[in-house]
C-alpha positions as CSV (number, residue, x, y, z in Angstrom):
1,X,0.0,0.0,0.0
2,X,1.5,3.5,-1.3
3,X,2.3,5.5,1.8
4,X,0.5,8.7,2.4
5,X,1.6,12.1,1.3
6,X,0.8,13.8,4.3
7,X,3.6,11.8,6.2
8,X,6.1,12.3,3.6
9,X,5.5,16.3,3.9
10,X,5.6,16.0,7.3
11,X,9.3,14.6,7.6
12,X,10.5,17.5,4.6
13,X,8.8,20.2,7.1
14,X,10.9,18.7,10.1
15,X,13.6,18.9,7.9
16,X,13.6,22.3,7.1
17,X,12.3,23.5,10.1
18,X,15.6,21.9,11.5
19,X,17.6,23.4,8.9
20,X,16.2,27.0,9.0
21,X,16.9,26.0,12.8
22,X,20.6,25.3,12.4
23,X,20.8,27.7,10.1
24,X,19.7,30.4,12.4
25,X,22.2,28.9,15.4
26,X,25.2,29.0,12.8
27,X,24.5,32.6,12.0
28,X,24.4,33.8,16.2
29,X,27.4,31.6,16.4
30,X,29.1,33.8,13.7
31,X,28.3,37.2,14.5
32,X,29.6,36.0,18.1
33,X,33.0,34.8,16.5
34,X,32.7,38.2,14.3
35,X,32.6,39.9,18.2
36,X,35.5,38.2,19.4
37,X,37.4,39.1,16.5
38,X,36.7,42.9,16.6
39,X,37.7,42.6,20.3
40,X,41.0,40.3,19.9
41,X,41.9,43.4,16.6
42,X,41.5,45.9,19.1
43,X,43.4,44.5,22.0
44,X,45.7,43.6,19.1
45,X,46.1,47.0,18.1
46,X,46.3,48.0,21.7
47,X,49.3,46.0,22.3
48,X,51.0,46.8,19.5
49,X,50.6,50.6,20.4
50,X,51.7,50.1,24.1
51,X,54.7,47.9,22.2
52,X,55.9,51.3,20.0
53,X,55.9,53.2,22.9
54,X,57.8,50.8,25.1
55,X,60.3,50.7,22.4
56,X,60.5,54.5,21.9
57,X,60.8,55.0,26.0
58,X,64.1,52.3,25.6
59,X,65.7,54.1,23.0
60,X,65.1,57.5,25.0
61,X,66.9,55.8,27.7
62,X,69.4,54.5,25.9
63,X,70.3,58.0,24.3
64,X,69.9,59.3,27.9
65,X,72.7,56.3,29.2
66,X,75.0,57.0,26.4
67,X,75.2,61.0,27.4
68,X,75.7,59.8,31.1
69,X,78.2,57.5,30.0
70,X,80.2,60.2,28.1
71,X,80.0,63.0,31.2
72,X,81.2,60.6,33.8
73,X,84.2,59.7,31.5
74,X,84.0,63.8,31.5
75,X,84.5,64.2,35.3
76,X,86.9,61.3,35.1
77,X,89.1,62.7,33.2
78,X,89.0,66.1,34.9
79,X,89.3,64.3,38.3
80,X,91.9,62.4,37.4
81,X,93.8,66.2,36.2
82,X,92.5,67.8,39.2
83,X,95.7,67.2,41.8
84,X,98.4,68.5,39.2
85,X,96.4,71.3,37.7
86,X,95.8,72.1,41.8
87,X,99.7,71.6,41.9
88,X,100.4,74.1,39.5
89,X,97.7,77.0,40.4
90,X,99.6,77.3,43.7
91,X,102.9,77.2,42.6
92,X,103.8,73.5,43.9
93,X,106.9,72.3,41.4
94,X,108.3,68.5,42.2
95,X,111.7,68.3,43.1
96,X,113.9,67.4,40.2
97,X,115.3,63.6,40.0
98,X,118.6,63.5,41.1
99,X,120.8,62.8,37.6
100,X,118.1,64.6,35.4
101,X,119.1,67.4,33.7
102,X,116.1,70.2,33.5
């Protein structure tokens, strides 16, 4: 006996009721992904910003090292002058060697 068509468009409704269904979950499941993604770009961008800064505060401190570095050799230098320039301001000569010829 030939089956009814009433059951066989009952099974194609469930069907695509189910699809329309899954379809529908598929799509709030994407615009959520589509949400995370804006939100990862942003803290993306975020980072990357804090990143450039980082680097442009190291290299500030780096120039700011390097000219510390070259005024302590400074002061070295002119401390290490500092008891024979004093020496000769007040008139201090060293005795000559003994077999030197001045």
């Amino acid at each position: 006996m030939p089956r009814a068509k009433n059951q066989s468009n009952g099974r194609l409704e469930e069907a695509m009721a189910m699809l329309i269904q899954n379809q529908a979950s598929f799509l709030a499941r994407m615009s959520e992904m589509d949400q995370r993604f804006a939100r990862n770009q942003t803290m993306l961008l975020d980072q990357r910003r804090m990143l450039a800064e980082h680097s442009r505060t190291l290299a500030e401190h780096g120039r700011i090292l390097a000219d510390h570095s070259r005024i302590l050799a400074d002061h070295g230098r002119i401390l290490q002058a500092l008891p024979d320039t004093i020496r000769e301001r007040i008139g201090f000569k060293p005795p000559s060697q003994p077999g030197v010829a001045p």
